[in-house]
N, C-alpha and C positions, 0 to 999 in steps of 0.2 A: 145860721148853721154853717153855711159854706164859709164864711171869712173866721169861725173857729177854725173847721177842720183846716183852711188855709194858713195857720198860725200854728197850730202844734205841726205843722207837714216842715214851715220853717225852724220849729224848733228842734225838730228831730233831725234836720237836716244842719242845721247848727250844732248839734251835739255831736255827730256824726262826723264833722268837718275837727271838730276840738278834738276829739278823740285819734282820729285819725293823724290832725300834724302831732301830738303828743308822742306817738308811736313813732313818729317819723322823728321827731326830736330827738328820744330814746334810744334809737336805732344808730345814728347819728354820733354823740354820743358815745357808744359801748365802742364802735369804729376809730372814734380818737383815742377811748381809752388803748386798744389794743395796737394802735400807730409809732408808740414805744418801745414795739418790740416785736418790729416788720422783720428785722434782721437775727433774729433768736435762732439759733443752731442747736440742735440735742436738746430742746427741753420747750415745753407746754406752758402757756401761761393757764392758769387755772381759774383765779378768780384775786376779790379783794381782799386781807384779813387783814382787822384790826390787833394789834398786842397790845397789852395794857400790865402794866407789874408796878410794883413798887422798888426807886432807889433812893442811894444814899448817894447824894454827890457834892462833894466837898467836904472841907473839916471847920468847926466851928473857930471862933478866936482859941480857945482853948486845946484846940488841936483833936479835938473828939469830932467823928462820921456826926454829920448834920443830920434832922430825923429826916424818914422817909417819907420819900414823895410821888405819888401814883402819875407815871407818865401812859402816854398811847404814843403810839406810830401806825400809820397803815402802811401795809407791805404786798406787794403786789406774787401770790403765790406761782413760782414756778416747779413742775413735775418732772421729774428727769427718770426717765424709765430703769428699771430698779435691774437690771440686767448688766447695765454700765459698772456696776461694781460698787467699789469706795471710792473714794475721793481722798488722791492721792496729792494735789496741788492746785495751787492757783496763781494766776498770769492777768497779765493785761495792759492796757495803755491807759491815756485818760478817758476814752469813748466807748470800750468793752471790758468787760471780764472775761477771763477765759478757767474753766472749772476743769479739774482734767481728773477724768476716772479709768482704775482700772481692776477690769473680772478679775475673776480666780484662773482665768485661762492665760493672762499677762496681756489682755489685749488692753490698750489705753485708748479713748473715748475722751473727746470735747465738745462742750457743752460751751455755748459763747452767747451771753448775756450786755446784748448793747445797752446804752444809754446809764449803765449800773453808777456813774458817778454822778447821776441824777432823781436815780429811782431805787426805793427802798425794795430788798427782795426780800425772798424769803423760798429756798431750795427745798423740795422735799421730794425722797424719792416715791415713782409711783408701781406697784406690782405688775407686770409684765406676765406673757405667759405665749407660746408656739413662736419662740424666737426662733428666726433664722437666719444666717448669711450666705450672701454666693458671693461669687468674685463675678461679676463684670464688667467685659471688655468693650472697649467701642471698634 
C-alpha cells in the first residue's frame, strides 16, 4: 500500500514538473516572439494572423493569367491607435519602416516598425477614446 501511494506521489510530481517547464517553454517563447519588435514606436503588436486568398501569378505560354492558386502568409498584427488619423506616407531605411499619420487637426504622428524587411505586418487601426495631450517641459 505505501510503495503504491509512493508511485502515484512520483507521478503527480512528474506531471507537475512536465507541466510546469511546458509553461516555462511557452512563456519563453511568446518573449522571443515579441523580441522583433522591442523597438516599435506608435503602435501595439497584437497578435499572429494567418491570410490566406487565392492568385493568379504569371501568364501561361499563351500569354493568358495562370489558374488560381491559394496562398497563406502569416503576418504579425500591429494596432496603431485610431486618433493618429490617416496615413498620409511612408519612409524607411533597410532596418525600419516609418508610417507617418496625420489627424484632422494637421498634427502628423510616426509610427516606426523595426525589423519590417524581415517581418511580414499587417497595420490596423485600433478605436481610441479620453485622448489627451500636454506639452511637457523638462
Amino acid at each position: 500500500m505505501m510503495r503504491k501511494n509512493r508511485t502515484a506521489g512520483y507521478l503527480v510530481l512528474g506531471l507537475m514538473v512536465l507541466l510546469l517547464g511546458s509553461w516555462i517553454s511557452g512563456a519563453a517563447h511568446q518573449d522571443t516572439a515579441l523580441a522583433d519588435y522591442n523597438d516599435l514606436i506608435g503602435a501595439w503588436e497584437s497578435e499572429k494572423v494567418r491570410e490566406s486568398y487565392e492568385i493568379s501569378i504569371g501568364l501561361t505560354t499563351l500569354g493568358k493569367p495562370r489558374p488560381m492558386k491559394r496562398h497563406e502568409e502569416d503576418r504579425t498584427q500591429l494596432l496603431v491607435p485610431q486618433h493618429y488619423g490617416n496615413l498620409v506616407g511612408i519612409s524607411g531605411n533597410g532596418e525600419a519602416s516609418i508610417f507617418w499619420y496625420q489627424d484632422a487637426g494637421g498634427v502628423v504622428r510616426n509610427v516606426v516598425v523595426p525589423q519590417s524587411t524581415k517581418n511580414a505586418v499587417r497595420v490596423e487601426l485600433q478605436n481610441t477614446r479620453n485622448f489627451e495631450a500636454k506639452t511637457v517641459r523638462n
